[in-house]
C-alpha positions as CSV (number, residue, x, y, z in Angstrom):
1,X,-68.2,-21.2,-24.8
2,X,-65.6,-20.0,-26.8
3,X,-67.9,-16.9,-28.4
4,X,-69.1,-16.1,-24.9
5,X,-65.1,-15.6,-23.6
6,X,-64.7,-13.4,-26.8
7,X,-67.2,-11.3,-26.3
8,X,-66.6,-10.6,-21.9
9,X,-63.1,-9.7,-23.7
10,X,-65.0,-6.7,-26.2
11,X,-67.2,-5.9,-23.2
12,X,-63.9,-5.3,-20.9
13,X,-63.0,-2.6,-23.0
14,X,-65.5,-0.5,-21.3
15,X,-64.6,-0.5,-18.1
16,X,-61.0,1.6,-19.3
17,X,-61.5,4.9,-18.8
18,X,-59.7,7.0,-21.3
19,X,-56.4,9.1,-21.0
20,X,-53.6,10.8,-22.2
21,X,-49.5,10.7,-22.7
22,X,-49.4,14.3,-23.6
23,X,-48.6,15.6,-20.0
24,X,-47.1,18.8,-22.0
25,X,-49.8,19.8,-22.9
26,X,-50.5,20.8,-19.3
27,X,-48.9,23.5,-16.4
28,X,-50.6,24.2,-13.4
29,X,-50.0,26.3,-10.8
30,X,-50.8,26.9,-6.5
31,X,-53.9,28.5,-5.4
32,X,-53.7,32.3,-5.5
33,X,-53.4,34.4,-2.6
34,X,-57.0,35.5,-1.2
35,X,-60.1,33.6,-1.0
36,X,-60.2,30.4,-3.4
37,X,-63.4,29.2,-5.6
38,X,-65.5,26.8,-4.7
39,X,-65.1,23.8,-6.1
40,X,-68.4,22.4,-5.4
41,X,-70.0,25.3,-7.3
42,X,-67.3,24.7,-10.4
43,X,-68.6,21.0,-10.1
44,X,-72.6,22.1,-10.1
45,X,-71.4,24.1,-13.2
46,X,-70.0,21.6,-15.2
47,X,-72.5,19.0,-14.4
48,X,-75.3,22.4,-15.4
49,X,-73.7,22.6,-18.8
50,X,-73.7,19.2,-19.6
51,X,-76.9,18.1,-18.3
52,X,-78.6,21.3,-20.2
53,X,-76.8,20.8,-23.8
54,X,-79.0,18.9,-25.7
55,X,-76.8,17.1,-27.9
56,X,-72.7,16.8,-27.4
57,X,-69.8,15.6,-29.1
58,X,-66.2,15.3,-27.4
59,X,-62.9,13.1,-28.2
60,X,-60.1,11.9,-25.5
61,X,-57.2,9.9,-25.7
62,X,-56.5,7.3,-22.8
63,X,-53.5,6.0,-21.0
64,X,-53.2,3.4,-18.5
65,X,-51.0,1.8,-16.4
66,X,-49.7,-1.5,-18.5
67,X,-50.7,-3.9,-15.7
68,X,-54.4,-3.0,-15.1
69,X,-54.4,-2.3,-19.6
70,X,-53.1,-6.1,-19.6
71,X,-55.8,-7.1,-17.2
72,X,-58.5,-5.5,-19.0
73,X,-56.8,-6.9,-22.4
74,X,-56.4,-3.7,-24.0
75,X,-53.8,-1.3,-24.8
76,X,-52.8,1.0,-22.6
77,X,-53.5,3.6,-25.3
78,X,-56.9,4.7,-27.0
79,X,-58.7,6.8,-28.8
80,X,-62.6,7.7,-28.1
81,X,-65.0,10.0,-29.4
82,X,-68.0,10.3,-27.6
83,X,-71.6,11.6,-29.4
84,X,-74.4,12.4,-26.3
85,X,-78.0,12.9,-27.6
86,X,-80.2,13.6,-24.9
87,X,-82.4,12.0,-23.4
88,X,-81.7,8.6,-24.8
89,X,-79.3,8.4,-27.6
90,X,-75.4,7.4,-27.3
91,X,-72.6,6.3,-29.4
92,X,-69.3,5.8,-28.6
93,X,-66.2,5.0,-30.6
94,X,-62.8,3.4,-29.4
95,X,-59.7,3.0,-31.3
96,X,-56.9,1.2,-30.2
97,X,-53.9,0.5,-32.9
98,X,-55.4,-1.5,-35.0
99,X,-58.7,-2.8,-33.1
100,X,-61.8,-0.8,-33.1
101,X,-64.9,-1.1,-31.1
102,X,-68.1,0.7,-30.5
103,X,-71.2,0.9,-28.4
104,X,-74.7,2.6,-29.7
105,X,-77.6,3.0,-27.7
106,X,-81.2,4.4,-29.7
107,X,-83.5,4.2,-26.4
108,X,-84.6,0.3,-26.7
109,X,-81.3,-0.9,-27.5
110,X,-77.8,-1.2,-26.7
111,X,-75.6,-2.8,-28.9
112,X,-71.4,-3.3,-28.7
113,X,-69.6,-4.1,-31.7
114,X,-66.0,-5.6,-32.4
115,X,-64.9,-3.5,-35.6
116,X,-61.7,-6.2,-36.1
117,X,-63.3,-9.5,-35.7
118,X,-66.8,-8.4,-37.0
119,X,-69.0,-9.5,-34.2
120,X,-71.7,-7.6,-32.5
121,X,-74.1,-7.9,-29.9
122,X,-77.1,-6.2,-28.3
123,X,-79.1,-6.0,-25.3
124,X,-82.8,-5.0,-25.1
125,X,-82.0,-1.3,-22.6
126,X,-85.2,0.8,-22.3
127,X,-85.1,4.1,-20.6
128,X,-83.2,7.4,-20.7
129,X,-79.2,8.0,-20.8
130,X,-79.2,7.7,-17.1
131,X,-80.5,4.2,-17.0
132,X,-77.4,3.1,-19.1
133,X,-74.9,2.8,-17.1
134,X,-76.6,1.3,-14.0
135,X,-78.4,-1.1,-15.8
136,X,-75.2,-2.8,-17.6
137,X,-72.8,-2.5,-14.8
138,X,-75.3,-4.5,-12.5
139,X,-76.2,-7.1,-15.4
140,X,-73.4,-7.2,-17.6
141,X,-70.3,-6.2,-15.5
142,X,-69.3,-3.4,-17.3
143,X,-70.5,0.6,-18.5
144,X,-69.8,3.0,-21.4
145,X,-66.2,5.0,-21.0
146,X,-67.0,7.8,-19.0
147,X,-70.3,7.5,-18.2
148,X,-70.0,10.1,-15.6
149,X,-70.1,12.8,-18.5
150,X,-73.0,11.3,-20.0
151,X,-75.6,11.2,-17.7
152,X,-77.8,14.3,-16.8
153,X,-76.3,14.9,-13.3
154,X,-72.4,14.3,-13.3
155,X,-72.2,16.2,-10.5
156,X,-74.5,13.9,-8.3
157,X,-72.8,10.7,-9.8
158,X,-69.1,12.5,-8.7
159,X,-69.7,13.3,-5.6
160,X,-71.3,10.3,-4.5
161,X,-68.2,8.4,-5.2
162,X,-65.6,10.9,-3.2
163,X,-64.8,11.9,0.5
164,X,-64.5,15.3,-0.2
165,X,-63.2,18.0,-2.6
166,X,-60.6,20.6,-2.5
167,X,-59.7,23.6,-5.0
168,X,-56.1,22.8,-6.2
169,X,-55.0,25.9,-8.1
170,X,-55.1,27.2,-11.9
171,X,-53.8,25.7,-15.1
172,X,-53.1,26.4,-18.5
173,X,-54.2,23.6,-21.8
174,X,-52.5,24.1,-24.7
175,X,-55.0,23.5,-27.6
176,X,-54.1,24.4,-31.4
177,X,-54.5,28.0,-31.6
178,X,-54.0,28.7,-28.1
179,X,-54.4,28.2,-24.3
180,X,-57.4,27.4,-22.4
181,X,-57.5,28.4,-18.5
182,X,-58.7,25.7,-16.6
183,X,-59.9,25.5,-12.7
184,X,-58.1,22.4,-10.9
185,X,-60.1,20.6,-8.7
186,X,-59.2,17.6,-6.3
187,X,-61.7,14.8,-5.3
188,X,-60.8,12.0,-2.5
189,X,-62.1,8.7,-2.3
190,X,-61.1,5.8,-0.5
191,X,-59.3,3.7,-3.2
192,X,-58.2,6.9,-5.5
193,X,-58.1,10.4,-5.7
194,X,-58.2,12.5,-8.6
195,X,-57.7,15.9,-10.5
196,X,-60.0,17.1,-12.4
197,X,-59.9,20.2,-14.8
198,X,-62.2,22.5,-16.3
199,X,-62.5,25.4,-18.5
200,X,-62.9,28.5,-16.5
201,X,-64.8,30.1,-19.7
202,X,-66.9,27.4,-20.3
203,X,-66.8,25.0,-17.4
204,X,-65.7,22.0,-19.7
205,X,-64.0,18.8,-18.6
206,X,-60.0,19.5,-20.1
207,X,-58.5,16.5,-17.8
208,X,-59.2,13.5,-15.6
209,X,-56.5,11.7,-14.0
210,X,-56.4,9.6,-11.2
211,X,-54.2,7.9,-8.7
212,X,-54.0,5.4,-6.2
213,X,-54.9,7.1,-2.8
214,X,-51.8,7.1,-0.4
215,X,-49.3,7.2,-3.4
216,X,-48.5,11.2,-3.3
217,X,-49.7,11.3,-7.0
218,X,-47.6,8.6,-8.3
219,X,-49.8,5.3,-8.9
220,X,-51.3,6.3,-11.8
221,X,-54.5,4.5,-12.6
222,X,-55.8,7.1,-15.3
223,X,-55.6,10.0,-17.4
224,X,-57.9,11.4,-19.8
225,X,-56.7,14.1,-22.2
226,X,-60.1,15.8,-23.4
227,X,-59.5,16.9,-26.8
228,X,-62.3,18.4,-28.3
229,X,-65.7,19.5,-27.5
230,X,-68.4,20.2,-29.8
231,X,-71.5,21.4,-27.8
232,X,-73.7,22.4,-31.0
233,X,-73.1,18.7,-32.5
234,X,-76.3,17.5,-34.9
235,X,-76.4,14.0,-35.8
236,X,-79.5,12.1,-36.9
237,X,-81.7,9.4,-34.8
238,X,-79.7,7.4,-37.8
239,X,-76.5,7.8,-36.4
240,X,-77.6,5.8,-33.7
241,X,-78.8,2.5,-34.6
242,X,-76.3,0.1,-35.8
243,X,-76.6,-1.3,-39.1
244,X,-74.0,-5.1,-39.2
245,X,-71.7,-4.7,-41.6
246,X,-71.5,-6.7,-44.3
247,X,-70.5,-11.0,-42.8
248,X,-71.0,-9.3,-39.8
249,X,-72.0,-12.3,-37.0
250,X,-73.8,-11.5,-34.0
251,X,-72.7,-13.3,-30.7
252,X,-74.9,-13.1,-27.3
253,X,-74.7,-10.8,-24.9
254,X,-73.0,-12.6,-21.3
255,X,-74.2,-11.8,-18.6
256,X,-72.8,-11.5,-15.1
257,X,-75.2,-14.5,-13.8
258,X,-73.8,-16.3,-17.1
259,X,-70.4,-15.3,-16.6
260,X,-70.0,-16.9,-12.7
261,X,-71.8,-20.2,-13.6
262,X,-69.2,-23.1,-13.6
263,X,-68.3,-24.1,-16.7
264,X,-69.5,-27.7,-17.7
């Protein structure tokens, strides 16, 4: 029993999504005067890029608010680094202080590992990227850190979770060697709205951050500092497949069925 509880604790990792402190690295600004973009058609183009890049790489750090990061039992700090290989390849890396923890997919697979203690498990997961996330939120309770810039349709999995959208105005991302110009956009739902910016260039994801709805911006839930992309990344089918390490002990998956049963 004591293994099971360990491992729900790994697998709550995922539910975080990822964020960032470094709120200085950002200044936006009002709509201009005139007509505005559409934010539906900078949306569509995001979710275009994405979905027609064969194989990614980005990296984000994550802040969250120290309540729901105690909840979750995590920091309220991570790193992640995020490798896409279309149409059925993921791997996903997340550093917190000292813990580490990661999550590989290969197409039959899926397999979470805890770096710190040395424990792994896996879950037989046929089926293309967009399967993943589904299919372990209903069974397991929980999906990869932002899933919704994994799957081949981001745009149909954001807007099915807002109200409505709205263009917010232009910012600047400061990024080593200079500034990127991003769009802002705002999406509504009924438990949170967030801001979302992209790359007017290249239509990239540069921030995510969401709030309570009803708290004028302040009840911060998330914020995710994209740091890098790579959109020519090249990794092997190796890269992958996890390989235990060394001692490494493997510890079975839970299950939400599992998880509810009284305990005897």
């Amino acid at each position: 029993m004591k293994n099971k509880h360990h491992i729900l604790s790994i697998l709550a990792i995922a539910t975080a999504l990822l964020v960032s402190s470094c709120a200085s690295r950002y200044t936006s600004s009002p709509p201009d005067a005139g007509a505005s973009p559409n934010p539906d058609a900078l949306l569509k183009s995001m979710s275009t890029r994405l979905a027609s890049t064969k194989q990614y790489r980005f990296t984000a750090h994550r802040t969250i608010a120290a309540d729901q990061a105690k909840a979750q039992n995590q920091d309220p700090t991570a790193h992640v680094e995020v490798v896409v290989a279309r149409p059925d390849k993921l791997v996903v890396k997340i550093s917190e202080g000292k813990a580490n923890r990661e999550m590989l997919f290969d197409g039959s697979t899926f397999v979470v590992v805890d770096g710190a203690n040395n424990f792994y498990s896996k879950a037989p997961l046929s089926g293309s990227l967009d399967k993943v996330p589904t299919h372990l939120a209903k069974v397991y309770g929980f999906q990869p850190p932002l899933a919704e810039f994994i799957i081949s349709d981001p745009y149909r999995d954001l807007k099915r979770r807002v109200t409505g959208v709205s263009y917010l105005g232009k910012g600047i991302v400061r990024e080593s060697g200079g500034v990127v110009q991003c769009h802002r956009i705002g999406m509504h739902g009924t438990h949170a709205d967030a801001e979302l910016w992209l790359g007017v260039a290249d239509s990239l994801p540069r921030r995510l951050k969401a709030t309570k709805t009803g708290s004028a911006g302040k009840d911060l839930l998330m914020d995710v500092d994209f740091l890098t992309w790579e959109m020519n990344h090249q990794a092997g089918a190796s890269a992958f497949r996890y390989q235990p390490a060394s001692g490494a002990t493997e510890i079975p998956i839970v299950t939400l069925e599992e998880a509810n049963q009284p305990r005897r």
